[in-house]
N, C-alpha and C positions, 0 to 999 in steps of 0.2 A: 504493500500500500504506500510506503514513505518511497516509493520510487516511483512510483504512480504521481505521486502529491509532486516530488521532482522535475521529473518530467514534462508536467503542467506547468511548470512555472513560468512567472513572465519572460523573463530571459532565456526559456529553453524554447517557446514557443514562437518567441521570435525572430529566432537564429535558422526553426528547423521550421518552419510551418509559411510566417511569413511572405520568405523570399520568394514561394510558390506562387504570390500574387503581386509580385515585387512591390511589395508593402515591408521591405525590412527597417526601415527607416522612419517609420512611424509610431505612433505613443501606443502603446497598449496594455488596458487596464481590464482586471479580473476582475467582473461583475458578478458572476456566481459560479461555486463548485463545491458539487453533491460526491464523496466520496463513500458512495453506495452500489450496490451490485447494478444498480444502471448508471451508470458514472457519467457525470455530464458535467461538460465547463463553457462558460459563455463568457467573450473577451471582446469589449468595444477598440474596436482603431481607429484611430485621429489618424487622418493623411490629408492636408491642404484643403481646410475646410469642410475635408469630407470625412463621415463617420461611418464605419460599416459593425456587426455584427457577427464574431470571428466562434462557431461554434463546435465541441467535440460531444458528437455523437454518441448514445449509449447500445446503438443495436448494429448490424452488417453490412456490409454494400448490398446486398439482394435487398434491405427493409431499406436501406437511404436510396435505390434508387424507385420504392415504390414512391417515397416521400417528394424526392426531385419531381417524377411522373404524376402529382396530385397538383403541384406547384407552378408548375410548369401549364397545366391543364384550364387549372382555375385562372393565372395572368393572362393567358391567350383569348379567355371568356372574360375580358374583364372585370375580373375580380382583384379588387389592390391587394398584392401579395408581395413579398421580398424577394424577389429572384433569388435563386442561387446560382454566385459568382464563378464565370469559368476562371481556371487557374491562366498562368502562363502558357500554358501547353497542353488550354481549353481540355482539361481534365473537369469533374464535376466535384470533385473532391479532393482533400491532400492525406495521405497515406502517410504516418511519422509514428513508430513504433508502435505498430500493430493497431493503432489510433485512427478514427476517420474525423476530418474536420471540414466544415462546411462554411463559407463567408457569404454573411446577404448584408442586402444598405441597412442601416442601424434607421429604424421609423420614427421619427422625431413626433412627440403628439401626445397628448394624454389618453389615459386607458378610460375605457367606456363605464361610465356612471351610472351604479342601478337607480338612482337617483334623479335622474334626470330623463325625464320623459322622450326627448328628444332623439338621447342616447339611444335608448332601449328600443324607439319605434325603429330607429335606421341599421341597430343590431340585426334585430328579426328579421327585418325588410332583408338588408345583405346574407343572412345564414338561408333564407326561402331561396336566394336569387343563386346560392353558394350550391343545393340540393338542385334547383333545376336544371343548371349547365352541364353537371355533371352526372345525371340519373345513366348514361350510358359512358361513364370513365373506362379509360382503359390504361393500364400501365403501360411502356417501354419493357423492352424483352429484356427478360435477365430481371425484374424487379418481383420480391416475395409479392405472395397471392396475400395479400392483407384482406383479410374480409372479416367479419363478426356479424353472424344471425342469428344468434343465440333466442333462444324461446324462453322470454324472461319469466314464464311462470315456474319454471323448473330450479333456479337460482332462485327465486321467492320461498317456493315450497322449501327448498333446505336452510334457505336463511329464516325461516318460520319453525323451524325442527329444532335448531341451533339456539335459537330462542326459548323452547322449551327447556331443551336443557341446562340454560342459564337458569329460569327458574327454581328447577330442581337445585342447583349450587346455590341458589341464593336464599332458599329452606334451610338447606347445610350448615352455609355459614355466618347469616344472621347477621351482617356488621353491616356500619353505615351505608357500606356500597348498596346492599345486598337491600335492604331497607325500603331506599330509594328507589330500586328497580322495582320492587315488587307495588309499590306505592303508583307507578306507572307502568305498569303489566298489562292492565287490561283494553287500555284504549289502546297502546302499542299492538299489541295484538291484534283488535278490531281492525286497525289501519293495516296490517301483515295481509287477516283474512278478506280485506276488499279486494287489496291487489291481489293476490293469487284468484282471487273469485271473476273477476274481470278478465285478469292476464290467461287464461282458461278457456275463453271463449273468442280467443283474438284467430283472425283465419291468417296467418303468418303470410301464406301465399298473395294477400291482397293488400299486406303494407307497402308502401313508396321506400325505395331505397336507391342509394346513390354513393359519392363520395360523400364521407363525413368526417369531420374536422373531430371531435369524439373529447375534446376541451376548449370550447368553446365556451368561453368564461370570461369577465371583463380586463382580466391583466393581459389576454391575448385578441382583443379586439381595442384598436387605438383610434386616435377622430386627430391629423395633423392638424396643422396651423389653418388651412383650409376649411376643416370641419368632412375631407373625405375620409372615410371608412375604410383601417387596414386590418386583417389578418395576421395573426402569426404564431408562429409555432405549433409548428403540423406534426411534430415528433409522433404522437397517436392518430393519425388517420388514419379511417382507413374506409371497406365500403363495407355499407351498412344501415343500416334501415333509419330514416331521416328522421322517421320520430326518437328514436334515441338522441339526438345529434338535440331536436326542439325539448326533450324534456329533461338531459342535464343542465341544458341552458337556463330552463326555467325555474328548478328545484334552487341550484344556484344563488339566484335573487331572493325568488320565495319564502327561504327557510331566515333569513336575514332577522334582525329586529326592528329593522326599518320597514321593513315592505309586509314583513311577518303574514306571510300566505296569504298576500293582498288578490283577491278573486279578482277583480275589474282588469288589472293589471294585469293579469296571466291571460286573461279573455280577448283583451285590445292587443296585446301582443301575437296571441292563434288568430285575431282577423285578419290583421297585417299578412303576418304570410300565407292565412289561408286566401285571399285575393289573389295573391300572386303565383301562388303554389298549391291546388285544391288538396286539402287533403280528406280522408275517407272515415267511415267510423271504426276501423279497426286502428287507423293511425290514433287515432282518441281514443282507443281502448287502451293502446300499449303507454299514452299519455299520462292517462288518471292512475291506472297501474305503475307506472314508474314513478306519478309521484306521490301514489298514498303509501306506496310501502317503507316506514320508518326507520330510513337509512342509517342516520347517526348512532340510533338507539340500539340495535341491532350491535351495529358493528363495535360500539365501544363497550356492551357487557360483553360480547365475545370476546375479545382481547382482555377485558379483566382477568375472566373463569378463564381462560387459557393461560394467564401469566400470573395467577395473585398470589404463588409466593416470591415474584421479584417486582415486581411493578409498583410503584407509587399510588399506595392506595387513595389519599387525597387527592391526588392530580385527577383519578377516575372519577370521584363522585363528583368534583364539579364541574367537570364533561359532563358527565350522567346528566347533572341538574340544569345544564346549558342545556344539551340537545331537548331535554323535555319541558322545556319551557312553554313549547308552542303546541305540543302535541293538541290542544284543544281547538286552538287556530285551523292547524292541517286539517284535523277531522272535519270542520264545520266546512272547509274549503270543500275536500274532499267530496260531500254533501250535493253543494252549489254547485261543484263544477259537474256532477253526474246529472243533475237536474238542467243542467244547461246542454248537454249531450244528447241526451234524454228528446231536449225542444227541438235543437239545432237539426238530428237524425229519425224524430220524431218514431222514436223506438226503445223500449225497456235496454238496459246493459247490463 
């Protein structure tokens, strides 16, 4: 690992990586570095005025050139993306001990405000226009087959099981954590058994799918000095059913203490892109499904009962007590939003 960390250094990366874009001569600062089994390092470069985005990859050239080929796809459809930079010797990459590095223009601009209406309507607006262009993507030869269509009732049903037997642990062992969970056991639950109960009846064969951006979140969506709308960081695309791609996006804001499962806001949002991109009643199945099933809650008592003789028991409970703050929020949304499905497809779910 401490060679790894080496390696990356500034002064290593700009001896050996650089000159591949004869950018040796320019300023370069380490903005971020994850020294985890996806190991990834982001390095801004000053060069005369100009600022780029100097990145090391965590996955293989077959997955960087699925990533190049989405990139690539979506700027040719007008979509504001960062190109990726040819090298010297119009290479699409730089190869530096066993290392893949990637350079695009660094997007000058502020990240997208769940906050701000404006934001949000031109987000949706660009993620609908991002799923139409590319509902028939195709990679470049030589790039991994990225796809993901997973049948979310099947991942529900065992994160609902997982849940039970958190339960049983938290019979067992009685402590604050344990307390807490069981004091919001029941709606969680209800929320579990909607989603599975919907996600159940989704006809998989009839959802919209395309390329999908798969974190599409406001730190990777920016508005430059302009006020045009960019993209970035495509590291998890991949293709895959578009309502995935709209209800990470929305859960996202939703869950927030500002917005705290604001119904209007999630409804103005599905008009927006349903105008520009119809979508069907099974895409709202896998919608309300993706977002009644209580993600937080789920995942941080399983990580407890999986780790609670080394883990910081107080760190979990007031996780535990975050995530369940709104649980009554969700539900009611939950609620609203079925009944708005319900009018819209003017049919039981």
């Amino acid at each position: 690992m401490n060679r790894t960390v080496d390696l990356l250094s500034e002064e290593n990366v700009k001896k050996y990586v650089l000159p591949y874009y004869n950018l040796q001569d320019s300023e370069l600062i380490k903005i971020k570095f994850k020294n985890t089994d996806k190991q990834r390092a982001v390095y801004k470069v000053n060069c005369m005025n100009k600022s780029y985005c100097l990145k090391k990859v965590y996955f293989d050239e077959p997955e960087l050139l699925f990533v190049y080929s989405a990139i690539e796809w979506l700027y040719r459809n007008n979509i504001n993306v960062p190109k990726i930079l040819p090298t010297v010797k119009h290479s699409r990459f730089v190869k530096y001990e066993d290392m893949l590095f990637i350079l695009t223009p660094w997007i000058l601009g502020e990240k997208c405000s769940y906050d701000n209406a404006k934001h949000m309507n031109a987000a949706i607006l660009n993620l609908s226009n991002i799923h139409k262009v590319s509902s028939n993507f195709k990679p470049i030869y030589r790039s991994a087959n990225r796809k993901n269509f997973e049948h979310i009732h099947l991942s529900f049903e065992k994160h609902l099981n997982q849940l039970l037997i958190c339960s049983n642990s938290a019979f067992k062992y009685n402590d604050n954590f344990s307390n807490l969970f069981l004091q919001n056991f029941n709606i969680n639950y209800m929320l579990a058994e909607i989603s599975i109960k919907i996600s159940e009846t989704i006809n998989y064969n009839n959802l919209h799918s395309s390329l999908c951006h798969l974190d599409y979140v406001n730190k990777n969506i920016i508005f430059d000095n302009s006020q045009n709308i960019w993209v970035i960081d495509f590291d998890k695309c991949t293709r895959s059913y578009c309502s995935h791609d709209i209800s990470y996006f929305l859960r996202r804001f939703l869950k927030r203490t500002n917005t705290n499962w604001d119904f209007n806001t999630a409804v103005d949002c599905l008009k927006i892109y349903d105008n520009n991109f119809s979508l069907n009643l099974d895409d709202y199945k896998y919608i309300i499904s993706y977002l009644s099933f209580p993600q937080k809650f789920w995942k941080i008592s399983r990580d407890y009962y999986n780790n609670i003789n080394k883990c910081n028991h107080n760190s979990f409970f007031y996780l535990l007590k975050k995530a369940s703050g709104n649980n009554m929020n969700q539900l009611e949304f939950i609620i609203d939003f079925g009944k708005y499905i319900c009018k819209k497809f003017k049919t039981q779910i």
